[in-house]
N, C-alpha and C positions, 0 to 999 in steps of 0.2 A: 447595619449592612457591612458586609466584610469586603476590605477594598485591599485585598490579599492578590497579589498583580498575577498572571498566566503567562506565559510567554507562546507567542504564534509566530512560525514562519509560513509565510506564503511567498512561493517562487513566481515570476513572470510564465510566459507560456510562449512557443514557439510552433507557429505551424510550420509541418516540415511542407505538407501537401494540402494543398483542397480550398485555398484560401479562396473564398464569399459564395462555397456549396454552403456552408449554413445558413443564411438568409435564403439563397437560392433554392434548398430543399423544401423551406417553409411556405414555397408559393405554393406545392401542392394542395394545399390547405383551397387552394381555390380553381387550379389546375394539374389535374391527375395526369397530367400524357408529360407533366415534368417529371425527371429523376429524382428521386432520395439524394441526397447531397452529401459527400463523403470528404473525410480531411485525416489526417493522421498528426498530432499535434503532441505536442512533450511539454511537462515542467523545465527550466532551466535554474542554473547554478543562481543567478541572479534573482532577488525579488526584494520581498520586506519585511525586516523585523519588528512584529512590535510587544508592546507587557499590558495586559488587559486587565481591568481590574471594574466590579461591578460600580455603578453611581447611579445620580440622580437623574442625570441629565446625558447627554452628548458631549462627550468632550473628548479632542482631538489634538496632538500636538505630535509635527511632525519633523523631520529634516526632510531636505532634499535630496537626488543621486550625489550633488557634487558639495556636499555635506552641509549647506548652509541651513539653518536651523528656519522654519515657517513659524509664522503665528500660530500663537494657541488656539482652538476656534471651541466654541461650545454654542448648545442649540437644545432647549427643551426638547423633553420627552412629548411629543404634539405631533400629532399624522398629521394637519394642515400644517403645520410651521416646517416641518421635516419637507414635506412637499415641495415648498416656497423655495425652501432651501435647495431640494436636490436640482429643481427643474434650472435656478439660477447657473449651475456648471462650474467647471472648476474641480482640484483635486479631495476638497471635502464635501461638496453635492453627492458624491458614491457612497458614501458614510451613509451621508443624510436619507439617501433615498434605498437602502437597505436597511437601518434603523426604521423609519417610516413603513414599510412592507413587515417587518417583522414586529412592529408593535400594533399593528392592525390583525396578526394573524396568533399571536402568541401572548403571553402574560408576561410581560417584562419590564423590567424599569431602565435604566439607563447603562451606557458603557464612559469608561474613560480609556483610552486608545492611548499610546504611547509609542508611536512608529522612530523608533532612537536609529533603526537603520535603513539604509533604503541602498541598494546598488543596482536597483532596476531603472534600465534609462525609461522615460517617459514620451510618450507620441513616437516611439519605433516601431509600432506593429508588434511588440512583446504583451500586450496586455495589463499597462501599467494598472488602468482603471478596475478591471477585473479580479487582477490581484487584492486589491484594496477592501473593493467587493468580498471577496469571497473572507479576506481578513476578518472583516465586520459581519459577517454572518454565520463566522466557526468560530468569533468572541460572544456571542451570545449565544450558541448550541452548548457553547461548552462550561460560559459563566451559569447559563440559567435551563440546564439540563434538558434542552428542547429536543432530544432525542434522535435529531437528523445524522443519518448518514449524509457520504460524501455525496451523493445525488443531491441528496436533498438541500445540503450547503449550496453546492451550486446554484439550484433554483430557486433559493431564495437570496442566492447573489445575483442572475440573471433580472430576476424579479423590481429586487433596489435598482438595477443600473438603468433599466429602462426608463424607470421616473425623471432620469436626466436627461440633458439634450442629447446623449452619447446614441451613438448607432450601434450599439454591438449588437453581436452576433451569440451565436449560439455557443461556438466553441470556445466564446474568449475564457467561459471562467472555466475553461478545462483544467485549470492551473489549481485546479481545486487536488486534482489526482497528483499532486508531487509531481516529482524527475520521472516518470515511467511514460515510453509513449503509448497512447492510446490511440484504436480506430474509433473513430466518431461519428455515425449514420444518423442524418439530421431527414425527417420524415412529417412534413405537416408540423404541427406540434410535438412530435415523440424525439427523442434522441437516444440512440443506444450507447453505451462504451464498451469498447472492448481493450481488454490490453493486450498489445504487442510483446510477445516472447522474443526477445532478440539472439541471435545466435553465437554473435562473438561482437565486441567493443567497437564502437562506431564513432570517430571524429569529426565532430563538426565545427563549424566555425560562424558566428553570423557577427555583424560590423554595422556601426551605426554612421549610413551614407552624411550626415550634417547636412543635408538638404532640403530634409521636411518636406510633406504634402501635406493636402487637404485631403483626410480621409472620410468629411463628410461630404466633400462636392465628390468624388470617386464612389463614394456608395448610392450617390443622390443620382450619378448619370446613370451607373448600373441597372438601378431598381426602375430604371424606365424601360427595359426589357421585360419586364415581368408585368404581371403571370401569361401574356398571352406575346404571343413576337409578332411585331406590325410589320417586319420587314427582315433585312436579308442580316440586318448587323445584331437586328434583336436575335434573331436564330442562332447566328453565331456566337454570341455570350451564352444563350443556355445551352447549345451542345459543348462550347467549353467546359461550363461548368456541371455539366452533367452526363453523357455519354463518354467523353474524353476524360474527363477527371475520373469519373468511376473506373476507367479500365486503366489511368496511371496510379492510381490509387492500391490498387486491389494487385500491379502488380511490385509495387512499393511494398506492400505487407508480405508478400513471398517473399521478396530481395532481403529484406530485415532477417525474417525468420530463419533466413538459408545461411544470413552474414555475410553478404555480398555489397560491397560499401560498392563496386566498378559500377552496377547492372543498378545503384539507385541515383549515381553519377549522371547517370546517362537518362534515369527515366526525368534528373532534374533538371536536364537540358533541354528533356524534350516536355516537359512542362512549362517550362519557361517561352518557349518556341508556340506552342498553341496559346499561350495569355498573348501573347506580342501576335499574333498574329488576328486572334479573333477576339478577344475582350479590349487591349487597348484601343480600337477607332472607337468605340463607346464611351470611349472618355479622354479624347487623344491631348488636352492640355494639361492632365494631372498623373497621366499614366504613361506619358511617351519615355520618361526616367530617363534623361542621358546619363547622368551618376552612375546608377544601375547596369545601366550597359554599359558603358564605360570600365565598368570595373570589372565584370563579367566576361569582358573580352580583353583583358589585359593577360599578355603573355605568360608574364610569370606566377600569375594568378593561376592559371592552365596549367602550366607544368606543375604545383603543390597540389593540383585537388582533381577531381573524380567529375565533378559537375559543381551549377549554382543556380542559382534562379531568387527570386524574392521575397519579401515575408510580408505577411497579415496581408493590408489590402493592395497590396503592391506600392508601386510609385518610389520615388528615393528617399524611402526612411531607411529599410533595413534591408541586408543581401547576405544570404547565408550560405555556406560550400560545404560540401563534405574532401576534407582531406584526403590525400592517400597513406600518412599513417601519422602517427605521433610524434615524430619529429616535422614530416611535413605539418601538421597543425603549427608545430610552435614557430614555423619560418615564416607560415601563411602569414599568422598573428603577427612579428617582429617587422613582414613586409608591408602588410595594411595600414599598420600603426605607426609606423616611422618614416615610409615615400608617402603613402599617399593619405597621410594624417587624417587612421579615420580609427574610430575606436570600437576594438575591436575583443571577441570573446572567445575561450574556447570553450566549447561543451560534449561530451563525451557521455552514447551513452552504451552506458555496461549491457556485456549482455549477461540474459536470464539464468538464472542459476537455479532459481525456486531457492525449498529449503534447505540448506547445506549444515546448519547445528543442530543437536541436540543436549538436552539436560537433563542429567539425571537426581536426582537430591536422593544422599545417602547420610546425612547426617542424624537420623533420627538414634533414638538407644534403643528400640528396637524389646522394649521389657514385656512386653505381652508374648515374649518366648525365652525370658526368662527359665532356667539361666542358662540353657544354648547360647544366648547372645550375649552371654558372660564372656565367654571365651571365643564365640565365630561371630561377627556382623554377618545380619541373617541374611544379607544381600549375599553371602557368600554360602550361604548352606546348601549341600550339595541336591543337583536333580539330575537324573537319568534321563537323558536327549533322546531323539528321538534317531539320532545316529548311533545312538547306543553307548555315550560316550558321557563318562561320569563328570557334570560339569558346574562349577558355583552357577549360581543363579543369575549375578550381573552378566557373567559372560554370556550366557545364552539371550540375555537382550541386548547384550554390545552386539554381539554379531546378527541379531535383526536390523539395529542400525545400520550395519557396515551393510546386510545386504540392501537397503534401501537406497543405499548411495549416502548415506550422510558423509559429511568431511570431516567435521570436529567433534568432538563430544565433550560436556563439562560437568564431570562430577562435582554435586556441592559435595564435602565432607567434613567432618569436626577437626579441629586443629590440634595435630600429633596422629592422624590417623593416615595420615597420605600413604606412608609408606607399605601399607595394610593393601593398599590398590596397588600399589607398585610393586608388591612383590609374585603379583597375577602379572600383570600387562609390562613389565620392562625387564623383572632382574630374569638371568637367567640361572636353571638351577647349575648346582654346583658337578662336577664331572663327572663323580660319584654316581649320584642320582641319574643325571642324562645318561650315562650307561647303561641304566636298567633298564631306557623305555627301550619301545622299538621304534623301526626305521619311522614308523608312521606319525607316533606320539611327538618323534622329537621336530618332523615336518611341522606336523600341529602345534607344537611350541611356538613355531618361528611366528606362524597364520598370527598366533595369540598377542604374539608381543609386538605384530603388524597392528591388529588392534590398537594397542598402547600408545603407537605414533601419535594417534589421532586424539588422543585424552590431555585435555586440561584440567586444573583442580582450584575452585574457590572456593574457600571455607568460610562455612557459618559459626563463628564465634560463639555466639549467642543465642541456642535454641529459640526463638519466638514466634513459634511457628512457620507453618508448610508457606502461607505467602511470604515469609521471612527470608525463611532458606530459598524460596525462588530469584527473590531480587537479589542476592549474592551475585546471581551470574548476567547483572542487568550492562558491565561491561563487556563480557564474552558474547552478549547476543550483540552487538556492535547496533542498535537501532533497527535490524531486522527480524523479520518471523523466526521464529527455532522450534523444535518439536517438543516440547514436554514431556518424558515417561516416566511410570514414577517406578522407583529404585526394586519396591520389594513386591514386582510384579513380573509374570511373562504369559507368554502371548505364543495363542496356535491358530495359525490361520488355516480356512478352508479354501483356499484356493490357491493359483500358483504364486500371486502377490503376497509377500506378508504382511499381518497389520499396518507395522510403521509405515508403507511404502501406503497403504491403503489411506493411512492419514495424510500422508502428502498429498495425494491425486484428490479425495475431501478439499482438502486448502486450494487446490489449484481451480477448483469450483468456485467456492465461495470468496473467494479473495479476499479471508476476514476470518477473525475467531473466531476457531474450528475445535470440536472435540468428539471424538470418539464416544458411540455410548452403546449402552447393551440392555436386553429384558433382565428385570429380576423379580423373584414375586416379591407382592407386595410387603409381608411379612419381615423383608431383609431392608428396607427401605433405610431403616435409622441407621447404619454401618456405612453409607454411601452418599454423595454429592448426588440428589435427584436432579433431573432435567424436565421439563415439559415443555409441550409448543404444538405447533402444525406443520401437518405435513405440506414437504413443496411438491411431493413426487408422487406416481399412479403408484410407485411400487416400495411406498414407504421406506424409503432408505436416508431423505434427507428431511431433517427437521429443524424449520424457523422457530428458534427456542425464544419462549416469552417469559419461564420463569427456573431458577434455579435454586437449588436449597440444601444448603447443606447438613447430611443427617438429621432429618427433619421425625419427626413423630409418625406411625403410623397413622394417626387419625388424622395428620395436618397434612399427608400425603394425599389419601383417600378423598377429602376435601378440596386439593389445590395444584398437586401434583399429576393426576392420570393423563393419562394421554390417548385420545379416542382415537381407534384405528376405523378403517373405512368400513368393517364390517362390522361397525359398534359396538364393538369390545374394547375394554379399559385394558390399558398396560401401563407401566411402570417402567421406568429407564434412571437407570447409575452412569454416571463416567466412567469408561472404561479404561481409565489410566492415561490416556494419548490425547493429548491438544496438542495445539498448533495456537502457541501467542504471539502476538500481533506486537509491534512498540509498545502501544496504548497500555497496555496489561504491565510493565514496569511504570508506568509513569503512574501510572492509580497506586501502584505500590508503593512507589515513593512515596506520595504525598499520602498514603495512609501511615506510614512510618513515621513522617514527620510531624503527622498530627496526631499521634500518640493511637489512632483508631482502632480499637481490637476487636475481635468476636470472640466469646468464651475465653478472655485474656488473652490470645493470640492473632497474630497476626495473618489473617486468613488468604487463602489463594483464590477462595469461593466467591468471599466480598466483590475482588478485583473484577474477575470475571464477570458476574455481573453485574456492575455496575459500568461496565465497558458495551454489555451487550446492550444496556440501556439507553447507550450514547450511540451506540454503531451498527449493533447488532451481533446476533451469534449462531452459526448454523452447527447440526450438531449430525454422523452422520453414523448409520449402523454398520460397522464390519461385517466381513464374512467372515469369523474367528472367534475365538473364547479368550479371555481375558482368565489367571491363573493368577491367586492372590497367594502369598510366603510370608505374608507379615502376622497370623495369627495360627496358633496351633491346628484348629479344626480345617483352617483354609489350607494350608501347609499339606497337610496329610492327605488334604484332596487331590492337592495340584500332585504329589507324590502318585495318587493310585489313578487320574483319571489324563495325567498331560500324552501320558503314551497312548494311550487308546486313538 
């Protein structure tokens, strides 16, 4: 057994809004005239690190937030012993009781855990347990290839935490989604997520009041409103948490989206204002918070921030504010933590950008156009635009890029070639020359070398392949989605969007490895990465891809690869040049690199791919446009006689 360590972070989770709609939404389950239960909840900067590595058994070692080192703990691989364990409580019972769930449901043998960091306080209404949770059930997705998406982590982290004494809730393991907020519509059993597009950068602040509640006697009075209301105060808790919450809720996700930090100030006041008025007598010994309030109405708290109100299940654990900007966060922080000695965070979140990189890999030698590519990189060999305007080939998909909105672009290229692309996109020609164009050409000079701004260059040393030359630019993708095209390709769309922008709006669906793909007949199969899968859609446009293959055989396509359309015809689909990679897609890279992993001697891009979809999934989605390949003579000649048409 290979005890070759992983490393996981799982951050804490913050409800901004909606705190105890998720239990509350789940009485429908027994009472339909309640509301759907709604919260709006984010990862935070703060959580847990730990190094996973597969074992025999359960075993667990941890530190605490204020860094003192816990016992080691271990616990057979045993669904009754795991049980024993989670229901006893305590910070390894979560372990235990998501180990326990996930060896009743899956084939796996043990973990050893190594939680080396931890900066998530615990019992603040941050979700320490959940974290932990979702920890231990994305070291076993990932050590023993259980195939779950982020959904699925979660509910197999919900799953384990229940087996404990612990009361959560639905949205605690939201924290499964990272730093992004999410809406979360909690319905009977079902939960949806959605993510929150935010509009411009949002400061928040939350602070741990040091005065601790019982979040199990505050959950324990609640849940005696439900599911039917005996009286005036039970009424009152569910139209809090459900007719009022829904409509502060719902106008929280507008304010976000707009970037309006003033208008969600005020909805947090006025959220705060209906819990204190209609949920606290329901539990007025655990919930009355003078801390809370207390700090909520202190002056100078007032003047730094927008609003405040309080987190998870209320009571004086946690009080969280949205600043009015970045320097008031940092005054807020320096005030909370030094008068009125409470410890305090800041958290910040970004707003949505989508995809803003792209990569291009141009290092190949390009010999199957031998010897053109003696003398021209066929990335540069000329094509007639459809503006009429004689242009290398990369430029014509740098400026698909630029018109998509991208910001960056990162040529991979071979080392000593850079200046091959620079004397396109920066140098300018000499006076000489610029004297011949006309007024228009030397405009379009400027547009081109505006291009240029936008280009970085990492170089692949070492040809070893397309997954090779990818992971070159695994710093320039900084940890986020980037679009993939590949070098000696271009692209004509039919509609007013072009491709590249067409693969962005793909991504922005699927929230996950995205590619581009197209019919080809089957004949052409072996030249191309195959895809197959099912359709999600009446009008076949997007495909749950189950299998991937690179230049595969004709007879192993016909066998493994077809893809039945809904009027039972067989088709066949290529990559059409354009994905959209997720993080996940460099880190498989890596670790194929380091473990010497090749296909056909190289270092493949198809492997990563999927073996990523196998873990998370991969949707895959048909453009309105044609795909124009430059990399081989007969392709070449086509894209020459049929791009203008």
């Amino acid at each position: 057994m290979s005890n070759e360590k992983n490393e996981i972070f799982v951050p804490g989770r913050l409800c901004l809004f909606g705190e105890h709609s998720d239990w509350a939404g789940g009485y429908r389950r027994i009472n339909a005239d309640i509301l759907p239960g709604m919260a709006i909840v984010t990862g935070i900067e703060q959580g847990i690190k730990a190094r996973v590595a597969k074992a025999r058994s359960l075993q667990i070692a941890t530190v605490m937030p204020d860094g003192t080192r816990a016992y080691f703990f271990e616990a057979p691989m045993n669904v009754k012993a795991l049980k024993a364990i989670a229901l006893e409580g305590g910070f390894f019972s979560y372990c235990a009781g998501v180990a326990a769930y996930v060896l009743e449901h899956y084939r796996v043998e043990g973990l050893n855990i190594d939680c080396y960091e931890m900066t998530l306080p615990i019992k603040k209404g941050l979700s320490s347990s959940a974290a932990i949770c979702v920890l231990t059930a994305r070291a076993f997705n990932k050590l023993y290839n259980l195939q779950l998406n982020v959904r699925g982590e979660m509910e197999v982290a919900y799953r384990g935490e229940i087996l404990t004494p612990s009361r959560c809730g639905r949205m605690d393991q939201a924290c499964a989604y990272g730093q992004t907020p999410v809406l979360m519509t909690f319905d009977g059993d079902s939960v949806e997520v959605e993510q929150i597009k935010v509009l411009q950068p949002i400061y928040w602040v939350f602070a741990d009041l040091k005065k601790g509640k019982n979040t199990k006697k505050i959950l324990s009075d609640l849940n005696k409103c439900y599911p039917f209301a005996q009286n005036d105060k039970d009424k009152a808790v569910q139209d809090a948490l459900g007719i009022f919450n829904k409509r502060i809720v719902q106008d929280v996700v507008k304010a976000l989206e707009r970037g309006n930090p003033h208008r969600i100030g005020e909805l947090m006041n006025e959220a705060q204002s209906i819990f204190d008025n209609m949920v606290i007598p329901a539990s007025l010994q655990e919930l009355s918070s003078p801390k809370l309030h207390s700090v909520l109405q202190d002056k100078l708290v007032k003047d730094l921030t927008w609003g405040g109100k309080g987190v998870g299940s209320q009571g004086d654990g946690t009080v969280q504010f949205i600043a009015r900007g970045k320097q008031e966060q940092s005054a807020l922080i320096e005030y909370l933590s030094k008068e009125l000695m409470l410890e305090a965070y800041p958290f910040d979140i970004e707003a949505y950008k989508g995809v803003q990189k792209a990569v291009v890999p141009l290092a190949g030698y390009g010999t199957r156009l031998f010897p053109a590519s003696k003398a021209v990189k066929k990335e540069l060999f000329p094509i007639i635009d459809r503006d009429g305007i004689a242009k290398p080939a990369l430029l014509v998909l740098l400026e698909e890029l630029d018109k998509a909105g991208i910001e960056q672009i990162c040529l991979i290229v071979a080392e000593g070639e850079e200046d091959i692309y620079k004397n396109l996109f920066e140098f300018e020609p000499n006076e000489e020359y610029t004297q011949k164009l006309s007024p228009y050409m030397r405009e379009y000079d400027q547009r081109i070398r505006k291009i240029g701004e936008k280009i970085v260059y990492v170089y692949q040393k070492d040809r070893l392949g397309f997954g090779h030359a990818v992971f070159q630019s695994k710093e320039f993708a900084d940890n986020k989605p980037v679009l993939l095209v590949l070098g000696d390709h271009i692209f004509k769309s039919s509609e007013d969007q072009c491709c590249a922008a067409q693969a962005l709006a793909a991504f922005e669906l699927s929230g996950g490895l995205t590619v581009l793909i197209q019919e080809i007949p089957r004949n052409q199969v072996s030249y191309y990465g195959i895809i197959t899968g099912t359709w999600m859609d009446a009008d076949e446009k997007y495909l749950s891809v189950s299998k991937f293959c690179e230049k595969p055989t004709e007879e192993y396509a016909a066998e493994n690869l077809g893809t039945k359309m809904k009027n039972g015809e067989v088709k066949y689909f290529s990559v059409f040049g354009q994905y959209i990679l997720t993080p996940d897609i460099y880190e498989v890279l890596e670790q194929n690199i380091k473990d010497g992993k090749k296909d056909r001697g190289e270092f493949q891009l198809t492997s990563a791919l999927d073996e990523v979809r196998e873990a998370k999934g991969m949707v895959a989605c048909v453009p309105n446009g044609v795909r124009y390949d430059i990399g081989i003579p007969e392709a070449y000649r086509n894209t020459i006689w049929n791009y203008l048409e």
